[in-house]
C-alpha positions in Angstrom: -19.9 -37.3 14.8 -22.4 -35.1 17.4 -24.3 -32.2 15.7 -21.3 -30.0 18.2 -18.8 -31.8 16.2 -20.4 -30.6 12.5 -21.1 -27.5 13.4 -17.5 -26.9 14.4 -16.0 -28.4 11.4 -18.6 -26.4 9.7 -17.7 -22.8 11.3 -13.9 -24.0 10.7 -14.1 -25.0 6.9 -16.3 -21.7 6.3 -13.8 -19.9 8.2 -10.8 -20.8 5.6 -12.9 -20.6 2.6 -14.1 -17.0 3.9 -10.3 -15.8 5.1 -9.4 -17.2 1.7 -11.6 -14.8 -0.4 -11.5 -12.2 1.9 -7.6 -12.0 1.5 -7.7 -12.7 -2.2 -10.6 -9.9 -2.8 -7.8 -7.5 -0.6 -5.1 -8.4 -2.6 -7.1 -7.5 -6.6 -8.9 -4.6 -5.5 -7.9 -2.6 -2.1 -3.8 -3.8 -3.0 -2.5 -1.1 -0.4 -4.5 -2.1 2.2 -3.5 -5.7 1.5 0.4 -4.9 2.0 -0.1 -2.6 4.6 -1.9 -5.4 6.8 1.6 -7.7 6.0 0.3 -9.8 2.7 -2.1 -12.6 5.0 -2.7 -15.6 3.8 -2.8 -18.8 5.2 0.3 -21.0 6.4 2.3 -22.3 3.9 4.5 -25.1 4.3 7.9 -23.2 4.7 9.9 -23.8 7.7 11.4 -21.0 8.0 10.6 -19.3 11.5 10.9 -15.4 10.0 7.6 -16.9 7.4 5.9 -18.1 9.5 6.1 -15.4 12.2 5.4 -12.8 9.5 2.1 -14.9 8.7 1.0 -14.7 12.1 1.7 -11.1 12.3 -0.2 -10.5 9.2 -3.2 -12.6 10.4 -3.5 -10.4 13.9 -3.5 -7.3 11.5 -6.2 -8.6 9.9 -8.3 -9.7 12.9 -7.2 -6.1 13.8 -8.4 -4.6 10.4 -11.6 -6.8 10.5 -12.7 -5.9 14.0 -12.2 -2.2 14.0 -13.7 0.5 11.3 -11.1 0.9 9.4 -12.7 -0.7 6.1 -15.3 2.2 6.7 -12.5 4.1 5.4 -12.6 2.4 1.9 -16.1 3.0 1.6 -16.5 -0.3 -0.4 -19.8 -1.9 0.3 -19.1 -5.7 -0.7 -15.5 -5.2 2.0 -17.6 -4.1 4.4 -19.7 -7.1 3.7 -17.0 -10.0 3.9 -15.9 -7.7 7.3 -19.5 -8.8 9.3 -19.4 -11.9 7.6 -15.9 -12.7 8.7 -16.6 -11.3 12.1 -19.5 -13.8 12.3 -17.7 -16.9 11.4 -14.6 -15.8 13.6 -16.8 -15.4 16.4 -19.0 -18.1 16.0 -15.5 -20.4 15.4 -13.8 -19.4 18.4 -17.7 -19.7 20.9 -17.7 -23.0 19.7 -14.3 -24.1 20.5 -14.7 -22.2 24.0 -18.2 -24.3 24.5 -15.7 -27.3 24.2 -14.2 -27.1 27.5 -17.7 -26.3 29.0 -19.4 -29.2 27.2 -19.9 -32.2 30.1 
């Protein structure tokens, strides 16, 4: 595999691992702010169309929540630094998978 190819599967990986604990750290200590974003976590296996479009609309609210200022809000230090850490691995996830249609 090309050194594009690791580092993808690289940004990827750290991106679940990071939405992961993000969600979980949420869910123990800011609980309201984890129900009011919808409950994300990643997809589960049901097949049920209502899941899995609640998933997705929980995810977006989290993109949402993790590119504005509303953690600012909570005035938790460690949130606010899994927010820049999961901005930098969403953003350097979806440059890399744009650099693929560019690569020649």
């Amino acid at each position: 595999m090309a050194p594009y190819g690791y580092a993808i599967t690289l940004f990827v990986l750290g991106y679940l691992v990071s939405f992961t604990y993000f969600t979980d750290y949420l869910r123990r200590v800011h609980h309201g702010t984890y129900v009011d974003l919808g409950e994300p976590k990643l997809m589960t296996s049901s097949r049920s169309v209502e899941d899995q479009s609640k998933l997705l609309l929980a995810l977006l609210n989290s993109w949402g929540f993790i590119f504005s200022s509303a953690h600012t809000q909570l005035e938790d230090f460690r949130l606010s630094m899994f927010v820049w850490w999961m901005r930098i691995v969403i953003a350097g996830s979806l440059l890399l998978f744009v650099g693929l249609f560019f690569r020649s």
